[in-house]
C-alpha positions as CSV (number, residue, x, y, z in Angstrom):
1,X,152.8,48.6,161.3
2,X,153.2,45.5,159.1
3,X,157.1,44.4,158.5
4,X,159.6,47.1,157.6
5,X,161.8,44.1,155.3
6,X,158.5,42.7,153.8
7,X,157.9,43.9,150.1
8,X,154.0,43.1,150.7
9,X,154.1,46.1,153.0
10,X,155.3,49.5,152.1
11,X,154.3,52.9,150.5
12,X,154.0,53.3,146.4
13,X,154.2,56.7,145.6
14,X,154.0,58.5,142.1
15,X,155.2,62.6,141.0
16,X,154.1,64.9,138.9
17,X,156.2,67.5,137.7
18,X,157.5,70.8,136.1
19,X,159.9,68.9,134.2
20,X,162.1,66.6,134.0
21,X,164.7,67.6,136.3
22,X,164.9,69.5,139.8
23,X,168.9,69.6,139.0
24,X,167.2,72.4,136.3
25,X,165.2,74.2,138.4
26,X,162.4,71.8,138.3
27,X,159.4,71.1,140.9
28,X,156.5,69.0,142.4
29,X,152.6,69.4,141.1
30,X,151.2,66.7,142.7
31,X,151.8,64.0,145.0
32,X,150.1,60.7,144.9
33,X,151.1,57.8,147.4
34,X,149.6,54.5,148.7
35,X,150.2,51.9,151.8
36,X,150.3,48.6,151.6
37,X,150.4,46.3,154.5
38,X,150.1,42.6,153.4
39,X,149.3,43.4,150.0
40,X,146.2,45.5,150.6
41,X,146.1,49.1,150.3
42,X,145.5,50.7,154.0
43,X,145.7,54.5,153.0
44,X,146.4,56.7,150.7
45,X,148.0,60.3,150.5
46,X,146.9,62.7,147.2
47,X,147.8,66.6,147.1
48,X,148.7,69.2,144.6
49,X,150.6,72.1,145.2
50,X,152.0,75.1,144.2
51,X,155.2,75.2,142.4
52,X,155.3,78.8,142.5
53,X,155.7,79.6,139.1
54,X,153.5,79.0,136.3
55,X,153.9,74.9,134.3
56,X,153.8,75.0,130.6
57,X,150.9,74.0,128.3
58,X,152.8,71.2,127.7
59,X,153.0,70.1,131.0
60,X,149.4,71.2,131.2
61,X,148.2,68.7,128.4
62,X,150.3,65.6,129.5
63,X,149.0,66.1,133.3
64,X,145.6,67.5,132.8
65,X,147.3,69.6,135.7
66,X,146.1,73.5,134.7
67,X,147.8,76.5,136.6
68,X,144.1,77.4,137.6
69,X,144.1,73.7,139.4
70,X,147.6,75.2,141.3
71,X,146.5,78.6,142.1
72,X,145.3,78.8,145.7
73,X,147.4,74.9,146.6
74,X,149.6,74.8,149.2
75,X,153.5,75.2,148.3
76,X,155.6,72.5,148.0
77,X,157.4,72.8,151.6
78,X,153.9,72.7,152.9
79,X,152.8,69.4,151.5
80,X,156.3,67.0,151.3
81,X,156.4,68.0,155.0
82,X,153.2,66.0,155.5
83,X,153.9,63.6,153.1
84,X,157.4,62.8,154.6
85,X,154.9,62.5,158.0
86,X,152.8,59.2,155.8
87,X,156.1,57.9,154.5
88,X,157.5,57.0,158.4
89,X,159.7,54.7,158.3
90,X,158.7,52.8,155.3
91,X,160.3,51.6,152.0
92,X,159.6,52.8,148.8
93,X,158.2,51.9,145.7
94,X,157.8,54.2,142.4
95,X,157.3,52.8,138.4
96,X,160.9,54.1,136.7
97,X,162.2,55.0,140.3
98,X,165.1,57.2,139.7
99,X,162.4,59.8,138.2
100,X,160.6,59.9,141.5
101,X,163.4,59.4,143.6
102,X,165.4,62.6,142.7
103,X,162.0,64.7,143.5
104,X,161.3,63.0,146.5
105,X,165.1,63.7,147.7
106,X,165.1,67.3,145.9
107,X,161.9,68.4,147.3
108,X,162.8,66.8,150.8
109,X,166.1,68.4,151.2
110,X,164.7,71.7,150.6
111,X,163.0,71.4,154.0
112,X,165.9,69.9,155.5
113,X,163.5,66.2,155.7
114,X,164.5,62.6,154.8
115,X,163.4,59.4,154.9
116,X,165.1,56.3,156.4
117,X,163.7,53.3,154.0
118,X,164.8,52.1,151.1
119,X,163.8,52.5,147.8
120,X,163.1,50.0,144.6
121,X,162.0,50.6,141.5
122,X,158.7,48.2,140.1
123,X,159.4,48.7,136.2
124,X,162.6,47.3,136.8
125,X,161.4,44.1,138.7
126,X,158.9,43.8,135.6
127,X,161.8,43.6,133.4
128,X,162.7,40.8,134.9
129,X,159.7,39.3,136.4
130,X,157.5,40.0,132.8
131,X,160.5,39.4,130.4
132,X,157.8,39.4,127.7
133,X,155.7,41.8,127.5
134,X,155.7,44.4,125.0
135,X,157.1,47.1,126.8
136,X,157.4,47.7,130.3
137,X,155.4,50.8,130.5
138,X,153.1,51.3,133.3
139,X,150.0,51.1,131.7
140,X,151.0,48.2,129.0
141,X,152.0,46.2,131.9
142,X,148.2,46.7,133.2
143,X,147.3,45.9,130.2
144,X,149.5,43.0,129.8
145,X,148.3,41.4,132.8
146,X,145.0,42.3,132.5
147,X,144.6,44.9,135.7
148,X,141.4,46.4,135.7
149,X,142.1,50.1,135.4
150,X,139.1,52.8,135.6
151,X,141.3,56.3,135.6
152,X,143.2,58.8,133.6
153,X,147.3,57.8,133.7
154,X,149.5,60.8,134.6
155,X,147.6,61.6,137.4
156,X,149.9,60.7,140.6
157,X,147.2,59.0,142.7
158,X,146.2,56.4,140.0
159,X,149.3,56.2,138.7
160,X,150.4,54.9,142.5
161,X,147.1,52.5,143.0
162,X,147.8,50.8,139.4
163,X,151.7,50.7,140.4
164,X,150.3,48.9,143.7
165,X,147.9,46.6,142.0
166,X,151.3,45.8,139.7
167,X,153.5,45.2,142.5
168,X,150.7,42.8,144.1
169,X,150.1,40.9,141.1
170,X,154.2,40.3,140.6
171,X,154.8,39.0,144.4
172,X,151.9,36.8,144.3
173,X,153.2,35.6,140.6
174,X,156.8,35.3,142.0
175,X,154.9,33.2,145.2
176,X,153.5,30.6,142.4
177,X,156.0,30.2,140.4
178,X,158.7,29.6,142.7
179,X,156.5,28.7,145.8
180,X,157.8,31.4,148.1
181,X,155.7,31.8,151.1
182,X,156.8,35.8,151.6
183,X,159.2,37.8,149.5
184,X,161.8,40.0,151.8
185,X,162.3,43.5,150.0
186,X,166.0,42.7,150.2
187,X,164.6,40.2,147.1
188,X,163.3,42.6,145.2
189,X,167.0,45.1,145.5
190,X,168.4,42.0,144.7
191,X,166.3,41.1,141.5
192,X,166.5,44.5,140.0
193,X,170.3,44.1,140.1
194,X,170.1,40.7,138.3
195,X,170.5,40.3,135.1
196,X,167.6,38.9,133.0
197,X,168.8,35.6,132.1
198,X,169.7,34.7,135.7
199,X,166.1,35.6,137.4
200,X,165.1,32.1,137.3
201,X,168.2,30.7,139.2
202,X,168.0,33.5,142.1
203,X,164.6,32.9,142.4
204,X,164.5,28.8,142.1
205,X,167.2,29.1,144.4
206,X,165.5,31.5,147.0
């Protein structure tokens, strides 16, 4: 296993949901996670599953997730079990964090599981790495820098390999710009706290 403290090397992971909210009653669809280990993607973990009631059209349309997909997955205690198996020990990564973060921890603590890494959030280090692009959406920040991106968004697997190919491309830009030979994840909690307008300084001063 590559370095637990090494941002290059951890798991990206993407939900989708019911909802917004498991504090309403709200559930995992559909897991989609990938490993990297020195900046290369080493595995990957993709599942749906059964929230066991039926999603809404709405949810439906902005997921391309039907109930007929659902019918027949396995249930949500069946499938975070295995997925909090892939996560191990490593830390975490999601695109507006605190979304995926309170349905990894709701979904987790329904079958008594944690985890024991920490977690960061990438659209909040592109805030302050990417200071101007347009928005700091996931797929205008493809966009922005110019990822190649052959999918449909909202789909938690591609959604997690073009968070990955995003997180890549800002450690290897933080590496040039401020010739840092590797970037400790205890960086990254520490840029996401920063404000804007003092990036440069942490990071010149690294």
């Amino acid at each position: 296993m590559a370095l637990k403290n090494s941002a290059s090397s951890l798991v990206i992971l993407d939900f989708e949901t019911t909802g917004l909210s498991p504090n309403m009653g709200d559930r995992a669809i559909e897991i989609g996670a990938v490993r990297i280990e020195n900046g290369l993607i080493t595995d990957s973990f993709s599942q749906l599953m059964d929230p066991g009631f039926q999603i809404t059209g709405f949810i439906e349309d902005y997921t391309g997730i039907s109930n007929q997909m659902l019918k027949g997955m396995p249930s949500c205690a069946e499938v975070m079990d295995e997925f909090a198996n892939f996560i191990g020990d490593s830390n975490l990564i999601a695109h507006n964090a605190s979304f995926d973060k309170r349905f990894l921890d709701a979904e987790l603590q329904q079958i008594s599981r944690s985890y024991s890494g920490e977690f960061a959030c990438s659209m909040l280090l592109a805030r302050r790495i990417y200071q101007d692009a347009p928005t700091h959406k996931l797929g205008d920040l493809i966009r922005y820098k110019k990822i190649p991106a052959d999918g449909g968004f909202h789909r938690a697997l591609f959604d997690s390999q073009m968070t990955a190919k995003l997180w890549v491309a800002m450690l290897e830009d933080m590496r040039l710009d401020y010739d840092l030979t590797d970037i400790p994840f205890s960086l990254v909690k520490k840029l996401v706290k920063t404000p804007k307008k003092a990036v440069h300084e942490l990071l010149k001063n690294w």
